[in-house]
C-alpha positions as CSV (number, residue, x, y, z in Angstrom):
1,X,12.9,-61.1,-108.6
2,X,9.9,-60.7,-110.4
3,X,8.1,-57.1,-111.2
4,X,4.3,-56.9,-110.1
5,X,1.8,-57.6,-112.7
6,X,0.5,-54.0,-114.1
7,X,-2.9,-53.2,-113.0
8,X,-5.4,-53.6,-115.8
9,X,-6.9,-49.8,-116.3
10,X,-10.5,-50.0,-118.9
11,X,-11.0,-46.1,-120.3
12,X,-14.0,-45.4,-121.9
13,X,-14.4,-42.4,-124.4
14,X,-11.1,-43.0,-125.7
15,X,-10.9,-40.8,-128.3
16,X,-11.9,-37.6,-126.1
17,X,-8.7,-35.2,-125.2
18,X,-9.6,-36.1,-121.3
19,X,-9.5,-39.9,-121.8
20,X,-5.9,-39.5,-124.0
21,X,-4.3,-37.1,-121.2
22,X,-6.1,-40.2,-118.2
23,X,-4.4,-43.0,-120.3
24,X,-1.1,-41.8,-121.2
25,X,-0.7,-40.7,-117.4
26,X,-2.0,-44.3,-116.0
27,X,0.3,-46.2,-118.7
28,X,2.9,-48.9,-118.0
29,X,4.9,-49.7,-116.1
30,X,2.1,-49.7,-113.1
31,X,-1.0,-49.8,-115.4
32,X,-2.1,-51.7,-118.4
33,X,-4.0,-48.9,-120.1
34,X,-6.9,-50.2,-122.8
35,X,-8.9,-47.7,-124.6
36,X,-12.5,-48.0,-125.7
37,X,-14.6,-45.8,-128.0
38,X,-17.3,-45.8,-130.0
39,X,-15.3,-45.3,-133.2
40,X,-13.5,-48.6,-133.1
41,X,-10.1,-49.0,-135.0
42,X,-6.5,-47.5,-134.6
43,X,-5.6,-48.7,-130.9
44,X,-9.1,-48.2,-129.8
45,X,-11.6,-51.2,-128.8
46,X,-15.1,-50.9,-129.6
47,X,-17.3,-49.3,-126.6
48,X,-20.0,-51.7,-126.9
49,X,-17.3,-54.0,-125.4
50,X,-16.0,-53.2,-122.4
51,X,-19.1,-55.0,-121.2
52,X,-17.9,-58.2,-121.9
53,X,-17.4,-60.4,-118.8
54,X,-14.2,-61.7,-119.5
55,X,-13.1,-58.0,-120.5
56,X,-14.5,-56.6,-117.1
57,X,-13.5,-59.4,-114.5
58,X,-9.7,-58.7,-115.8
59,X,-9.9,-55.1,-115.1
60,X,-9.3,-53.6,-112.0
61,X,-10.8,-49.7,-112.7
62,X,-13.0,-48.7,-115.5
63,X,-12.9,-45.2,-115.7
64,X,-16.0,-44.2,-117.4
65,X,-15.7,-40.8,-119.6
66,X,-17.4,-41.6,-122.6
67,X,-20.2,-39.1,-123.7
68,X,-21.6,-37.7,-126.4
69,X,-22.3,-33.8,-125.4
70,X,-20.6,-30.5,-123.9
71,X,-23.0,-28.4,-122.3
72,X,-23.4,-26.1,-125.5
73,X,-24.1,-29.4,-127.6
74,X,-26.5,-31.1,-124.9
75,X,-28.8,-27.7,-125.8
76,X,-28.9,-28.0,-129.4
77,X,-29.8,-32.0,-129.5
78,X,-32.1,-31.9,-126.6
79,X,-32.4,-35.8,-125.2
80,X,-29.6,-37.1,-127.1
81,X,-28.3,-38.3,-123.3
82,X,-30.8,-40.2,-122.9
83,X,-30.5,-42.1,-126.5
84,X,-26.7,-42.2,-127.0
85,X,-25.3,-42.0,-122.9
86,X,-27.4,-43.4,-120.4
87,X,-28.1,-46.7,-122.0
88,X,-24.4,-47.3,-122.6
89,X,-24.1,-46.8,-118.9
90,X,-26.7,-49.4,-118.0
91,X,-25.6,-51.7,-119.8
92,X,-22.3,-51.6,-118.4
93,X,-23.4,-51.6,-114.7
94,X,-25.9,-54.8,-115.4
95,X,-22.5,-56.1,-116.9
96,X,-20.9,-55.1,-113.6
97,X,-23.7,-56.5,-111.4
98,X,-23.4,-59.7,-113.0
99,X,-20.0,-60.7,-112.1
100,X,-19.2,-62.2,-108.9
101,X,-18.3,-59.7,-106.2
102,X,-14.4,-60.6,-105.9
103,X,-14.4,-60.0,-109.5
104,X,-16.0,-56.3,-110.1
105,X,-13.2,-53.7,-111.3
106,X,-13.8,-50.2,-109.6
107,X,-16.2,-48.5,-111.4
108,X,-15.1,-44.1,-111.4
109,X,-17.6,-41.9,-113.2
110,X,-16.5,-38.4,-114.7
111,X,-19.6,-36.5,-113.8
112,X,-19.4,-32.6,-114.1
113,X,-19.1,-29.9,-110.9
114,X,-20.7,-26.9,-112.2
115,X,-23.3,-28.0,-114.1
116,X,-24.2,-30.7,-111.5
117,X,-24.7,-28.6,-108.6
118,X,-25.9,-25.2,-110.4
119,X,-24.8,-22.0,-109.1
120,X,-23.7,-21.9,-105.9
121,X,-25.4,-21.8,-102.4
122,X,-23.6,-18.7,-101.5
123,X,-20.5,-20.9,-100.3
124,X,-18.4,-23.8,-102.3
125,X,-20.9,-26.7,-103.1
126,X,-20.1,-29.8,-100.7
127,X,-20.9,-33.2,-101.9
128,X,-23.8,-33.8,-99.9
129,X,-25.5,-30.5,-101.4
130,X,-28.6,-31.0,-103.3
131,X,-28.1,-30.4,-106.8
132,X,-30.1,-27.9,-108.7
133,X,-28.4,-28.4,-112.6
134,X,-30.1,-25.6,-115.2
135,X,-28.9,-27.2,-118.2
136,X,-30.0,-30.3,-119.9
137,X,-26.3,-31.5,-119.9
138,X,-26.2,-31.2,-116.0
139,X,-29.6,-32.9,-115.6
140,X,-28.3,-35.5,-117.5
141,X,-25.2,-35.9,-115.4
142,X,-27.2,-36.2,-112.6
143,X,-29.4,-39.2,-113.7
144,X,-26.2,-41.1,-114.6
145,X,-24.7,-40.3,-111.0
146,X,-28.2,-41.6,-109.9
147,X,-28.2,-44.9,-111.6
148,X,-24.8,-45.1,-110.4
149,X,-25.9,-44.5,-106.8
150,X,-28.7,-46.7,-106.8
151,X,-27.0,-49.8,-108.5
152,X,-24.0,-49.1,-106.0
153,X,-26.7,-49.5,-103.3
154,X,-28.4,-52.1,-104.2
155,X,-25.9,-54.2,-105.8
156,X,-22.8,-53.5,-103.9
157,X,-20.4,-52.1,-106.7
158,X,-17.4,-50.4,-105.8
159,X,-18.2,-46.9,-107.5
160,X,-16.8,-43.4,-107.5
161,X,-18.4,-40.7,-108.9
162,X,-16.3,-37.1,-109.4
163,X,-17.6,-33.9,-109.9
164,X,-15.0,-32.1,-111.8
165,X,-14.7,-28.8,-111.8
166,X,-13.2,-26.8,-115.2
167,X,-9.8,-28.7,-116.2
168,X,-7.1,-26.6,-118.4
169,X,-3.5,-26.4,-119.5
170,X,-3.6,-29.0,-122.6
171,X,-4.8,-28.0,-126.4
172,X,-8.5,-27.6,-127.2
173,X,-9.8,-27.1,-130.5
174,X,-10.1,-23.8,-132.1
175,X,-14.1,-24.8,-133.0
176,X,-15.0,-26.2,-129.1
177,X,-17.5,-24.2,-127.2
178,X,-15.9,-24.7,-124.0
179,X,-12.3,-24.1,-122.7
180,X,-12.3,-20.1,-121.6
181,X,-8.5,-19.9,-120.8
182,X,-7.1,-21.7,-124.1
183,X,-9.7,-19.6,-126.2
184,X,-8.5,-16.0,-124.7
185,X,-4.6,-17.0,-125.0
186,X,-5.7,-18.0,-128.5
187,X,-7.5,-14.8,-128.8
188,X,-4.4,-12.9,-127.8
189,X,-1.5,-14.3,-129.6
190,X,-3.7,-13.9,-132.9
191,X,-5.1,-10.6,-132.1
192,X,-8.6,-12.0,-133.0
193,X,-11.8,-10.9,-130.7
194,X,-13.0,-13.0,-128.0
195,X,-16.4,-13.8,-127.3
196,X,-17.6,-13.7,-124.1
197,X,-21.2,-15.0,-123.1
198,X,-22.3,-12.3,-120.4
199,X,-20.0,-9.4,-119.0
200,X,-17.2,-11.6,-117.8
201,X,-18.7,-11.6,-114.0
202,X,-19.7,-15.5,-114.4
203,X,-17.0,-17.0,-111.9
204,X,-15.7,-20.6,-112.4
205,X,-13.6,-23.0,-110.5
206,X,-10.8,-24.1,-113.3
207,X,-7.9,-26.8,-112.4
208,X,-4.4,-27.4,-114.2
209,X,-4.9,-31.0,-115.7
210,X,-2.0,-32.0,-114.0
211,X,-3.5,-31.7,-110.9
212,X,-6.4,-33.0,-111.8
213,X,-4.5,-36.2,-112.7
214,X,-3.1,-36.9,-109.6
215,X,-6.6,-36.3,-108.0
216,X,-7.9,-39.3,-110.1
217,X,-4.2,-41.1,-109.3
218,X,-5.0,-40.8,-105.7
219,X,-8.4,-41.8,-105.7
220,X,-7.8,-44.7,-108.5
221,X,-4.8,-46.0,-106.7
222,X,-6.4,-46.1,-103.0
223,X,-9.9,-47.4,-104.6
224,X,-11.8,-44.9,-103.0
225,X,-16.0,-45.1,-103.0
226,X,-18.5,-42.3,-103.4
227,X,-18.7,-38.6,-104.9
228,X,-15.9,-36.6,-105.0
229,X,-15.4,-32.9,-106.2
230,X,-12.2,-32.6,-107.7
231,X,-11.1,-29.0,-108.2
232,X,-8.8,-26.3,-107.1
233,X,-11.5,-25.5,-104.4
234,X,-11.0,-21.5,-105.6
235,X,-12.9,-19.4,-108.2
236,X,-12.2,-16.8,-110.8
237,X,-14.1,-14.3,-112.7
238,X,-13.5,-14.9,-116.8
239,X,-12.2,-11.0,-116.2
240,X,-9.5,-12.3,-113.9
241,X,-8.5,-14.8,-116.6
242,X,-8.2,-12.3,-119.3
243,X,-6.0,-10.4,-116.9
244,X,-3.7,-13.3,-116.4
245,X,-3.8,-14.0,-119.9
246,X,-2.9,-9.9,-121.0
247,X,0.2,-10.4,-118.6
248,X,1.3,-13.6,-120.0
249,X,1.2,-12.8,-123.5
250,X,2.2,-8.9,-123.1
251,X,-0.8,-8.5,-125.3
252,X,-4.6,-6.9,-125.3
253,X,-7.5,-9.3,-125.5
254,X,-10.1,-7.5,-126.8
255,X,-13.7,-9.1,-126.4
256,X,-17.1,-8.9,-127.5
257,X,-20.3,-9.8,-126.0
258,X,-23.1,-12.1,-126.3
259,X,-26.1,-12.4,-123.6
260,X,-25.2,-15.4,-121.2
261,X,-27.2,-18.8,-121.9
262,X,-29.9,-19.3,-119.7
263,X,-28.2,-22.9,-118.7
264,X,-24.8,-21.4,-118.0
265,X,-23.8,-21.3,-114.6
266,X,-22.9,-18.4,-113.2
267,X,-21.3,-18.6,-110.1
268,X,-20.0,-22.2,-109.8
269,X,-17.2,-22.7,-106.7
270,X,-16.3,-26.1,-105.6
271,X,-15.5,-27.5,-102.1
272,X,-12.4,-29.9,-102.2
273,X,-12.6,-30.5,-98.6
274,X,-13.5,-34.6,-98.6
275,X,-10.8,-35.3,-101.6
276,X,-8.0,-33.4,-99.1
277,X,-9.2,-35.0,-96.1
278,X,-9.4,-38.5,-97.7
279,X,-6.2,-38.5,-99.4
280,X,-3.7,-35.8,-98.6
281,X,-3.8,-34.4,-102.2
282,X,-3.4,-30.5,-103.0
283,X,-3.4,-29.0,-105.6
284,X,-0.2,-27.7,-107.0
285,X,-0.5,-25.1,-109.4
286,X,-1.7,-22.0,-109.3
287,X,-4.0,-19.8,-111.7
288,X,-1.7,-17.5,-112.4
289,X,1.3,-20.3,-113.3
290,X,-1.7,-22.5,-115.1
291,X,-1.9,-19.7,-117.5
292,X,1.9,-19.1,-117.6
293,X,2.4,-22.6,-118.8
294,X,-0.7,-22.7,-120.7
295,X,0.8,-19.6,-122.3
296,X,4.4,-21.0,-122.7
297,X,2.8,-24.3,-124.1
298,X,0.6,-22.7,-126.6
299,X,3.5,-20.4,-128.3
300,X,5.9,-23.4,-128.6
301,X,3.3,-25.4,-130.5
């Protein structure tokens, strides 16, 4: 008896810690995982193309995470979005548009929660709020979920956009300027100061990346259409996190202060009300064992 043929899985931004944790998840013996980034070379395909027709009409999902910016980096190259992102995404819906409709892969979109939607209405944002981004890397989320939108309309392309909310639990560079939990175990275990942007009020959704896996499983695996928030659908103060993180690692964080950004958000909580309803998925793990593991994993490296 003969085993189903793997189901052809296109990731873009290949080289980002995201994209590595997507594709080794995805991999054989249900997926065919291929990898594309702008630097080409060493198992990775060049991004310009995954537009190819004969490239695209073999996949079944591209899942599109390639971009050039973090929120921190969008604000020191102002417009570098609109030069280096959102023409790489045109190009590869017109590639989409062109193939015939029973050939079009699903087309899944790693957009961002909190600096989409801005801080918060006084509730969780819902998918069908109006967005209010403050930060050039949010407003320049929201014009790629827009072309999205509009060639989905207009063209009929199976597309999924998902707001993600703030995923932990795997390594992130000591240099990154994003990644609050890693950062403060870091901080402890090396008894170095920890910079905080603001007071430590600024509350956040954050997510264990295994549960945000199995959100894009789910969504991936049923080929599910539209905008999505996938996150724990609870927030937490960066003070409860350096509580979590003191108990963990039986140590003191101590912190220092800088004034918040003007384009941080705030007070970003997240509604995962239509992901639950659609598929069944919860998450699993909680803040407090997140940070356990995160802990456990950081020590053993």
């Amino acid at each position: 008896m003969s085993l189903p043929r793997p189901k052809s899985l296109l990731v873009t931004g290949g080289r980002g810690r995201l994209a590595s944790l997507v594709a080794d998840y995805f991999r054989a013996p249900a997926y065919e995982v291929a990898l594309f980034s702008r630097g080409a070379g060493a198992g990775f395909q060049p991004l310009a193309d995954v537009t190819q027709p004969a490239i695209l009409s073999a996949a079944d999902t591209v899942l599109h995470l390639a971009w050039s910016t973090l929120p921190a980096t969008s604000e020191q190259t102002p417009g570098s979005e609109v030069q280096a992102d959102l023409p790489v995404l045109e190009k590869i819906l017109t590639a989409l548009t062109a193939l015939p409709e029973n050939a079009r892969p699903h087309f899944v979109f790693f957009s961002s929660g909190g600096a989409v939607y801005g801080n918060a209405p006084g509730r969780p944002s819902r998918e069908d709020d109006a967005c209010h981004p403050i930060g050039r890397y949010g407003q320049a989320k929201l014009a790629a979920e827009a072309m999205i939108i509009n060639a989905a309309a207009r063209h009929g392309l199976p597309c999924t956009i998902l707001r993600i909310s703030n995923p932990y639990g795997y390594p992130v560079p000591r240099g990154r300027v994003q990644g609050i939990i890693p950062h403060a175990i870091r901080a402890a275990v090396e008894s170095q100061p920890l910079t905080l942007w603001g007071d430590g009020h600024a509350r956040k959704d954050f997510i264990y990346y295994t549960d945000f896996l199995s959100a894009v499983a789910e969504i991936v695996d049923r080929r599910l259409t539209g905008v999505f928030n996938i996150c724990a659908g609870e927030s937490h103060t960066v003070h409860e996190i350096i509580r979590l993180v003191e108990d963990h690692t039986h140590r003191q964080v101590s912190t220092r202060t800088t004034p918040a950004p003007t384009w941080d958000v705030q007070d970003s909580r997240l509604d995962n009300t239509r992901l639950v309803q659609a598929t069944g998925w919860r998450p699993q793990v909680t803040l407090d064992e997140g940070v356990r593991r995160s802990t456990a994993g950081f020590l053993d490296q």
